[in-house]
C-alpha positions as CSV (number, residue, x, y, z in Angstrom):
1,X,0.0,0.0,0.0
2,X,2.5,2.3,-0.2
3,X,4.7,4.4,3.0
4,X,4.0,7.1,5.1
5,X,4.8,10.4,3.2
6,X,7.2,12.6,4.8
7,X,4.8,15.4,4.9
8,X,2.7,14.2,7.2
9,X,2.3,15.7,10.4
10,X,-0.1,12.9,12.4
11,X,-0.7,8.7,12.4
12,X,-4.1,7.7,13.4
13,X,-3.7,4.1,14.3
14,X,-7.3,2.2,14.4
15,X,-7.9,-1.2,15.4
16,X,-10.6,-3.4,12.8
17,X,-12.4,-6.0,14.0
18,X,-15.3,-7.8,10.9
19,X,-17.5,-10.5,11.3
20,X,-16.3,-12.4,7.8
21,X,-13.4,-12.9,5.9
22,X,-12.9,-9.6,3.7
23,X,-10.1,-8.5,1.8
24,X,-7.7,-5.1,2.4
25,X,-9.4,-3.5,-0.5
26,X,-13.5,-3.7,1.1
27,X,-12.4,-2.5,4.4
28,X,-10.7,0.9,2.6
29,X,-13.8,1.2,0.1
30,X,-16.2,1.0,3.3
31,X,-14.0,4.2,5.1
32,X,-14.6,6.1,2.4
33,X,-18.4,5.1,1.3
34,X,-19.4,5.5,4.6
35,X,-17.4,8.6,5.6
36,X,-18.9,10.1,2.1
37,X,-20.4,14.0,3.0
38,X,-20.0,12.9,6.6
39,X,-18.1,15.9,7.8
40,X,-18.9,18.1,4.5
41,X,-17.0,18.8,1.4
42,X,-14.1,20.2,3.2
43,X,-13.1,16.9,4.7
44,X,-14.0,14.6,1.8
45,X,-11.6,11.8,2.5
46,X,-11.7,11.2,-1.3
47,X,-10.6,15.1,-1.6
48,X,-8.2,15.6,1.2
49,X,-6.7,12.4,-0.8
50,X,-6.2,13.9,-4.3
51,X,-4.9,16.9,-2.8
52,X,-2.1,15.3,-0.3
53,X,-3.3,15.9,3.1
54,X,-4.4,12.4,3.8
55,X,-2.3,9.8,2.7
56,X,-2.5,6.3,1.5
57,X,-4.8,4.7,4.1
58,X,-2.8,1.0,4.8
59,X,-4.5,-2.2,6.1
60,X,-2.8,-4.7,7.8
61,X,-5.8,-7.6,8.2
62,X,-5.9,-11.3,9.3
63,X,-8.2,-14.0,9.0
64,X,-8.9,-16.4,11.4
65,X,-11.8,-18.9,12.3
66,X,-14.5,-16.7,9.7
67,X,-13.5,-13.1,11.2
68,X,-11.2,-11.4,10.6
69,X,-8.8,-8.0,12.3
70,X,-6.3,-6.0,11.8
71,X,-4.8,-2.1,12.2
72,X,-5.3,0.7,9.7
73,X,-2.8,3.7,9.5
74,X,-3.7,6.6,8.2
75,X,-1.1,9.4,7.8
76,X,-2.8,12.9,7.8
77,X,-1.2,16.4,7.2
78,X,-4.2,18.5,8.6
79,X,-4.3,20.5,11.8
80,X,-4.9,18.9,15.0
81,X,-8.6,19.2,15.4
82,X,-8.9,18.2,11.4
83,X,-7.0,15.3,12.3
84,X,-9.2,14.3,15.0
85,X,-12.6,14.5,13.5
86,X,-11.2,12.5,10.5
87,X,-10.2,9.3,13.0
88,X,-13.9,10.1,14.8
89,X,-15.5,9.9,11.6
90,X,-14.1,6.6,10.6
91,X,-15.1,4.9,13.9
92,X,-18.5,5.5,12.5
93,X,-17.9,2.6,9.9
94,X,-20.0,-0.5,10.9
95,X,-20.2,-2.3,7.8
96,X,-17.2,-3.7,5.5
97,X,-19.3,-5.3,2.6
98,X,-22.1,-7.8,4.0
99,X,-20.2,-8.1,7.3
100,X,-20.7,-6.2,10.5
101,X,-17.4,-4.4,11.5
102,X,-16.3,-2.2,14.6
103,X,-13.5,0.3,14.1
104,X,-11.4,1.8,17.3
105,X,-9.0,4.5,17.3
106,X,-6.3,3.1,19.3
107,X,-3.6,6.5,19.3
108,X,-3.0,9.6,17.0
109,X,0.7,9.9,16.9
110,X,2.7,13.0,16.2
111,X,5.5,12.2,13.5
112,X,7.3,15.1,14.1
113,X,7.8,15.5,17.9
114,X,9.2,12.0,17.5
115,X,11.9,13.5,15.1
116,X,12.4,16.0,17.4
117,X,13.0,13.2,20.1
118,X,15.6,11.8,18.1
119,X,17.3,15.2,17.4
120,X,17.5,16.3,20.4
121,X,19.1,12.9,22.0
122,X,21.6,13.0,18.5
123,X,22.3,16.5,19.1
124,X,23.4,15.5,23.1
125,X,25.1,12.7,21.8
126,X,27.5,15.1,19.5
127,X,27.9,17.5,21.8
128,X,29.7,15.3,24.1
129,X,31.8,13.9,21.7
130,X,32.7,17.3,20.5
131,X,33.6,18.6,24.1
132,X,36.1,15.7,24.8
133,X,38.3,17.1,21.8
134,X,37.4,20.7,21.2
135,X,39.8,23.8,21.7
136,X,38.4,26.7,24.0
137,X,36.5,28.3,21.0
138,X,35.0,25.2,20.1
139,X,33.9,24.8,23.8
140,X,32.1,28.4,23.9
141,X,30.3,27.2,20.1
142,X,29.1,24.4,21.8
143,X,27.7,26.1,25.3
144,X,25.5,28.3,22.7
145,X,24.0,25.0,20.8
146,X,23.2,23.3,24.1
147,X,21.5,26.6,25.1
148,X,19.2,26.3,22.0
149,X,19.0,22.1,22.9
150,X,17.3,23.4,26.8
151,X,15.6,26.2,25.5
152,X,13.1,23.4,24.1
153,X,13.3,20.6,26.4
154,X,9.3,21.2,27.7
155,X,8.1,20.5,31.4
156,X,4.9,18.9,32.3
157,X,2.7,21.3,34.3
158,X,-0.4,20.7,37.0
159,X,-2.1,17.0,37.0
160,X,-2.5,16.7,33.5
161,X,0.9,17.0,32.5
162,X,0.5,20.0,30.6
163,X,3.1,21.2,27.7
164,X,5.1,24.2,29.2
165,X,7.6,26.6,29.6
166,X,9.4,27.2,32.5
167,X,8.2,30.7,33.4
168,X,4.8,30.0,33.8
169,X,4.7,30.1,37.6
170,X,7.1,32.9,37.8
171,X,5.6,35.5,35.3
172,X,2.4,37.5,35.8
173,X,1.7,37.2,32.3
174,X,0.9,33.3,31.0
175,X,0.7,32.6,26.9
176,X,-2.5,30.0,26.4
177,X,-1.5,28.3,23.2
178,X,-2.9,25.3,21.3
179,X,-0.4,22.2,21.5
180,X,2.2,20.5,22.0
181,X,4.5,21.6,18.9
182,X,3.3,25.8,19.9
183,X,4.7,25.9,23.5
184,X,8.4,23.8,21.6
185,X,8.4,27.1,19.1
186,X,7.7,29.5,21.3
187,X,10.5,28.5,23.6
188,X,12.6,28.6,20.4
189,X,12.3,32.3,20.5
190,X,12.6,33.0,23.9
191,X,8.9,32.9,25.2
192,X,9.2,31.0,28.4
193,X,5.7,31.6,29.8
194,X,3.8,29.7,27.4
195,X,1.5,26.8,28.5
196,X,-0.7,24.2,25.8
197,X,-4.4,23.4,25.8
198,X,-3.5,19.7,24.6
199,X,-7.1,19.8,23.0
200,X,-10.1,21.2,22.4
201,X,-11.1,21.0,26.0
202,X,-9.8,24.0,28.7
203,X,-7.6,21.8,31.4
204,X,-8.3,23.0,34.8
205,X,-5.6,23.4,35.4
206,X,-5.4,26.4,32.4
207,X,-8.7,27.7,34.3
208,X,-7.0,28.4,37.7
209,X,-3.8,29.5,36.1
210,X,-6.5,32.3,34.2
211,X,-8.1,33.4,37.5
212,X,-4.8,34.5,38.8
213,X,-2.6,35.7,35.5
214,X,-2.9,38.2,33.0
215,X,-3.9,36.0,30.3
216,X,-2.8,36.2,26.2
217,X,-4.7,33.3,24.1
218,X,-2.5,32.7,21.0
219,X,-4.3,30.6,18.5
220,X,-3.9,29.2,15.0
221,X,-5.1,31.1,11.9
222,X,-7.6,28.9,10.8
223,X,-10.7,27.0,11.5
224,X,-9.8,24.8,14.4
225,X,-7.8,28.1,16.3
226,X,-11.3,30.1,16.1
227,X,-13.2,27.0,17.5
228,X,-10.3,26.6,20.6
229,X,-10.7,29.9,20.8
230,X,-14.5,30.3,21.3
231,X,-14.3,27.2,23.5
232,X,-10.9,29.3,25.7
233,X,-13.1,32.4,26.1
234,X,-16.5,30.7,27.5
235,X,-14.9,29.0,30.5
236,X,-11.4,30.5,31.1
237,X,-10.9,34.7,32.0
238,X,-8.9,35.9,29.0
239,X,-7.5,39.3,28.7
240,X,-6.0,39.3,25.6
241,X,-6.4,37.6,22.3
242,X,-3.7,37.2,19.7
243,X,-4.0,34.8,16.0
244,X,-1.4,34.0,13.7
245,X,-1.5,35.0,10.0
246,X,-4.6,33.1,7.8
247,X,-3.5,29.7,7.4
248,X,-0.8,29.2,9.5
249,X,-0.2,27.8,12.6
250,X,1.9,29.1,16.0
251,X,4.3,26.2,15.5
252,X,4.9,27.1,11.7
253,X,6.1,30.9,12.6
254,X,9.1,32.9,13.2
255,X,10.5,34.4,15.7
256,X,9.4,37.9,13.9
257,X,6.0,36.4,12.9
258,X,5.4,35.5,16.5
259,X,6.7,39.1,17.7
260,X,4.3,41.1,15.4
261,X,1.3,39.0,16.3
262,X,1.7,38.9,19.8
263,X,2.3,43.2,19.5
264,X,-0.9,42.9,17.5
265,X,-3.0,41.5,20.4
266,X,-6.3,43.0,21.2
267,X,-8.2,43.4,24.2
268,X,-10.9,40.6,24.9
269,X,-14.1,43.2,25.0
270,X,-12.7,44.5,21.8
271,X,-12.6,41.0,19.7
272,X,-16.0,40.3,21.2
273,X,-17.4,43.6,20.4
274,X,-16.0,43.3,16.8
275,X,-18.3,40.2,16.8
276,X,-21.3,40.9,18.1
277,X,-21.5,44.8,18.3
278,X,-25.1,46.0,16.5
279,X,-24.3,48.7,13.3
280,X,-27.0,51.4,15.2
281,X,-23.7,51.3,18.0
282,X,-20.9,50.6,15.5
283,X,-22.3,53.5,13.3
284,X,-21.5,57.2,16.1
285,X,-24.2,59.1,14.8
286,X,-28.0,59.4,13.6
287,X,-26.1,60.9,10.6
288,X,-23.8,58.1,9.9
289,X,-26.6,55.5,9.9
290,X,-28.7,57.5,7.6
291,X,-25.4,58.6,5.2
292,X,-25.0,54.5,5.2
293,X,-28.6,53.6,4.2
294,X,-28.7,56.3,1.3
295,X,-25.3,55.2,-0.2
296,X,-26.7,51.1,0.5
297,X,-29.9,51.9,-1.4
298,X,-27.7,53.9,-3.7
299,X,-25.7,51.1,-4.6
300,X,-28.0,47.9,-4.7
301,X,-27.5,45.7,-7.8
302,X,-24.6,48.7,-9.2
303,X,-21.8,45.9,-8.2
304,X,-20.2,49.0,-7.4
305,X,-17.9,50.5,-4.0
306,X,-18.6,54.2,-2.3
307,X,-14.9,54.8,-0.4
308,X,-15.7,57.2,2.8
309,X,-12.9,59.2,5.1
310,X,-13.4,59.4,8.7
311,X,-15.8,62.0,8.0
312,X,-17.8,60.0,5.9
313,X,-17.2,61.9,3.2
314,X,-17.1,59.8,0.0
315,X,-13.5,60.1,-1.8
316,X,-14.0,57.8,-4.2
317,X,-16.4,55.3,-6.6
318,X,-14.9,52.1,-7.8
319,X,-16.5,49.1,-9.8
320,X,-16.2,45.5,-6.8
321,X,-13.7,43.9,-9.4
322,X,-11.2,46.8,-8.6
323,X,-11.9,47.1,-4.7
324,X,-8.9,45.1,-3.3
325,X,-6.7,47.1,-5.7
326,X,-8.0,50.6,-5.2
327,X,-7.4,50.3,-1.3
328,X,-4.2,48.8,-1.6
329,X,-3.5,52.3,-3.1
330,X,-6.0,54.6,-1.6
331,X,-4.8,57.0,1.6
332,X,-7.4,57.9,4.1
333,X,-10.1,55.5,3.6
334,X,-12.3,55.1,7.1
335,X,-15.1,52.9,5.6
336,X,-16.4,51.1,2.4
337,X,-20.2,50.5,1.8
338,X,-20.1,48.0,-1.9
339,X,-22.6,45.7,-3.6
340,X,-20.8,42.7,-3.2
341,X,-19.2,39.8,-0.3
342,X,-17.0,40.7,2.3
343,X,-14.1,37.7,1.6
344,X,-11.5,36.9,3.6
345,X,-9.0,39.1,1.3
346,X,-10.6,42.2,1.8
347,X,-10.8,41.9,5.3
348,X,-6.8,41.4,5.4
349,X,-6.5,44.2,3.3
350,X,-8.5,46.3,4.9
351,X,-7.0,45.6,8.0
352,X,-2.9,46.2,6.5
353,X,-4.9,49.9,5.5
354,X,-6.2,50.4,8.9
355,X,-9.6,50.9,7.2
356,X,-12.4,50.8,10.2
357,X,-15.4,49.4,8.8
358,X,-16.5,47.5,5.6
359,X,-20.5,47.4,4.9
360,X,-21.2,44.8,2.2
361,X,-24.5,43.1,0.3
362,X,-23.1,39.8,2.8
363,X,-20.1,38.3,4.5
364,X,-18.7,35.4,2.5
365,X,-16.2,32.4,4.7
366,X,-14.1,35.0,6.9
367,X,-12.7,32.7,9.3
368,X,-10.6,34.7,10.2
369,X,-11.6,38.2,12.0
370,X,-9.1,41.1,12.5
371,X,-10.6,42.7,15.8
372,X,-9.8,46.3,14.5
373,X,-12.1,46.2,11.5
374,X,-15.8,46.0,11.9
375,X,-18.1,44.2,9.4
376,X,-22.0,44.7,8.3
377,X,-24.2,43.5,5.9
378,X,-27.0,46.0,4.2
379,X,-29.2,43.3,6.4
380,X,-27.3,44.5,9.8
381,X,-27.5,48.3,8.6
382,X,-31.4,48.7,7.1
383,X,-32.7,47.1,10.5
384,X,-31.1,49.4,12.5
């Protein structure tokens, strides 16, 4: 069936146990029937197949006395959560062919902190070799690589052995991150107050450390970061909120990338208030509100853009097709009311042109938010 690309990031071993003798290619045709539209189009297991982030699903099976078992690997490149509902959805299959079948997810493995493993022990290994020979020089070179070797050797914090730095009783501040792989980069570049969620669930032991601390959550830039984060923020006190760039994940970034983001970090009440905040409030004035329905009835079914200053004055009228490009250029813009969807590309670039506010006919998939520009439909506006 093939090896375990080096790409992937994650193993989901499953155990499979069927009530008849079947072959290796019926129990792989029954994961993917029977996971068919399960979890939508965006995890198609046929899909996330063609395009590399699943790879080839192996089947180890034996046959014994009319039933038969075996494991199934299944090496996955998707984020953590991704990964997860992928190995929940295939303990859903019951049937391989005519014959009943159970599936169990026996351990999602993490290639990649096993490299690590191996690194760091090879890296020790050298090291000592190097000091019984080395000059002075050589001696001082190799102080500075077994600084960077402890700087991401992790502890285990509270009762569930939490991923963490070593700061995180010491500082007032704590940095909530995701995983595992987040706290081991964050150390990297010097963040030694950083502790990991290890899931989608808030530890306790993250709850009691958030009564006490100032508190940043820094999450992934995608799908799976916003859930975490909506999950952080209903049980745990959170002060500040920071995301890494669309697509990417904490463990991915640099030690600039991480800098800028966490200097980007906005206060709790304002993210929720960027979220739920009604246009009559987000709009200061009588005036405003009524200068945004005019220019909304003004522009429905126009496919057109009315580009406001601060004082909603209008500086400019631009066809949709050229919106992104105008404002990349445009100086002084405050707000933009258009006929068309808000996508996740003008949000970024309204938010790199420090643009406040963009009104659109609807908001298309945005998953990821920038807490310093507001959004509206014409719906959100006219029923104001």
């Amino acid at each position: 069936m093939g090896g375990t690309p080096t790409t992937a990031k994650y193993i989901v071993r499953a155990h499979v146990e069927i009530d008849g003798v079947v072959e290796k290619p019926d129990v792989i045709g029954a994961i993917f029937g029977q996971t068919e539209g399960l979890l939508g189009e965006e995890l198609d297991l046929r899909e996330l197949q063609k395009s590399g982030r699943i790879g080839r699903i192996q089947v180890d099976l034996e046959s014994r006395g009319g039933k038969s078992t075996g494991e199934i690997i299944i090496p996955s490149s998707l984020d953590r959560v991704e990964t997860a509902l992928i190995a929940a959805a295939i303990e859903t299959v019951d049937k391989v062919g005519p014959c009943a079948a159970r599936i169990t997810i026996k351990s999602i493995e993490d290639v990649r902190q096993e490299k690590r493993k191996k690194i760091i022990e090879r890296a020790k290994d050298l090291l000592r070799r190097w000091e019984s020979e080395s000059s002075l020089e050589l001696k001082e070179m190799i102080e500075e690589v077994a600084k960077a070797v402890r700087a991401i050797e992790i502890q285990k914090y509270g009762p569930e052995g939490l991923p963490a730095g070593p700061d995180v009783d010491s500082s007032d501040t704590i940095i909530v991150v995701e995983g595992r792989a987040d706290v081991i980069n964050m150390l990297r570049y010097g963040y030694r107050n950083v502790i990991a969620l290890e899931g989608a669930t808030v530890p306790e032991t993250v709850r009691e450390l958030c009564k006490r601390k100032t508190v940043i959550a820094f999450v992934d830039g995608d799908r799976g970061g916003e859930l975490i984060l909506k999950e952080l923020l209903q049980v745990a006190k959170v002060d500040y909120i920071a995301r890494a760039p669309p697509g990417k994940e904490v463990e991915e970034l640099s030690g600039k990338e991480i800098a800028k983001c966490l200097k980007n970090k906005v206060p709790v009440e304002q993210w929720k208030a960027g979220e739920r905040m009604p246009a009559a409030e987000q709009l200061e004035t009588v005036e405003e509100l009524k200068s945004v329905k005019d220019s909304i009835e003004e522009l429905k079914g126009t496919l057109e853009a009315l580009l406001f200053d601060e004082n909603w004055k209008v500086l400019k009228r631009v066809a949709v097709r050229d919106l992104v490009e105008t404002l990349q250029k445009e100086e002084g813009v405050h707000a933009v009311v258009f006929d068309g969807v808000i996508t996740q590309r003008l949000v970024e670039t309204a938010s790199s042109r420090n643009i406040k506010m963009l009104i659109g006919a609807r908001v298309g998939n945005v998953t990821n938010r920038p807490a310093d520009v507001m959004l509206m439909t014409f719906e959100d506006v006219m029923a104001s």
